[in-house]
C-alpha positions in Angstrom: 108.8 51.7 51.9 110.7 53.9 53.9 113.6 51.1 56.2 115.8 53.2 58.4 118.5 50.3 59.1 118.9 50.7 55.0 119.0 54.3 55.1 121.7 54.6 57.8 123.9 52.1 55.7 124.0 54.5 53.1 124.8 57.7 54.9 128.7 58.8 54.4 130.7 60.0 57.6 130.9 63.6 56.2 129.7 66.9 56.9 125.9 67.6 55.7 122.4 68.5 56.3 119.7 65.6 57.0 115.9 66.3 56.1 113.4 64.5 57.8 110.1 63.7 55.9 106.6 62.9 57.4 103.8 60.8 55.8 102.4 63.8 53.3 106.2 64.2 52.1 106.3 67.2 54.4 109.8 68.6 55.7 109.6 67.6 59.6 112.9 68.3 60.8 116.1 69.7 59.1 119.4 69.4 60.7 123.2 69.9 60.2 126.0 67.1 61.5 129.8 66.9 61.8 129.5 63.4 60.7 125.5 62.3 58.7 126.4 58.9 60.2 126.7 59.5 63.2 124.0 61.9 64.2 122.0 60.9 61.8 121.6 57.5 63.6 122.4 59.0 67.4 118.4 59.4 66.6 117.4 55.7 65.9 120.1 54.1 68.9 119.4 56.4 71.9 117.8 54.6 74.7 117.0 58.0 77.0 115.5 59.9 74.0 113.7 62.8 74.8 110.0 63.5 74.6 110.0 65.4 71.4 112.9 63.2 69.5 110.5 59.8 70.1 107.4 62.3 68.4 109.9 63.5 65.8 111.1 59.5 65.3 107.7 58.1 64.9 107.1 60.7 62.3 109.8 59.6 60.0 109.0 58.5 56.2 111.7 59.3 54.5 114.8 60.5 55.1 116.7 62.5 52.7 120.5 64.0 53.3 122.6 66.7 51.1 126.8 66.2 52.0 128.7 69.4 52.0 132.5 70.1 52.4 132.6 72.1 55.9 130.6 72.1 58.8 130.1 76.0 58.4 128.1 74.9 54.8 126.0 72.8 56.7 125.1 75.2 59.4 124.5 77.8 56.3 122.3 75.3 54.4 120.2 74.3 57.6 119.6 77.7 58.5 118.0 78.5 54.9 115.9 75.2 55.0 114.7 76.0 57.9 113.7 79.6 57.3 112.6 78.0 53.7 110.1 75.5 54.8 109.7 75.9 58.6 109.8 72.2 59.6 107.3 71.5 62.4 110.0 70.1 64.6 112.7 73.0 64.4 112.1 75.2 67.0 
């Protein structure tokens, strides 16, 4: 079973691309970060979330993460996810 507090543990400070899973094992969301950690968890700590981050965090059931060596990778590899599986929650 899918625990977020475990899942955030293991996320290294680097540059990467997070993939957000729903129930059916469906890409939800796709994003890039500076740091996984960080913004990877900014999702999970933020008190004045807005409306569509509390769907898109209710949605979560898994949570999967690919590390790359810049922060230009990352924007590269989320922008072929995205156009590659058109996550529900990427606008």
């Amino acid at each position: 079973m899918f625990n977020i507090e475990e899942e955030l543990k293991k996320l290294p400070g680097k540059p990467g691309v997070y993939i957000m899973h729903g129930e059916k094992d469906e890409i939800i969301y796709v994003g890039k970060a500076k740091d996984l950690k960080k913004r990877v968890s900014s999702y999970f700590n933020k008190t004045d979330k807005s409306v569509k981050v509390q769907a898109l965090v209710k949605h979560i059931a898994d949570l999967k993460y690919i590390v790359v060596n810049t922060e230009n990778d990352a924007l590269l590899l989320e922008n072929n996810l995205i156009k590659q599986y058109q996550p529900r929650y990427n606008i």
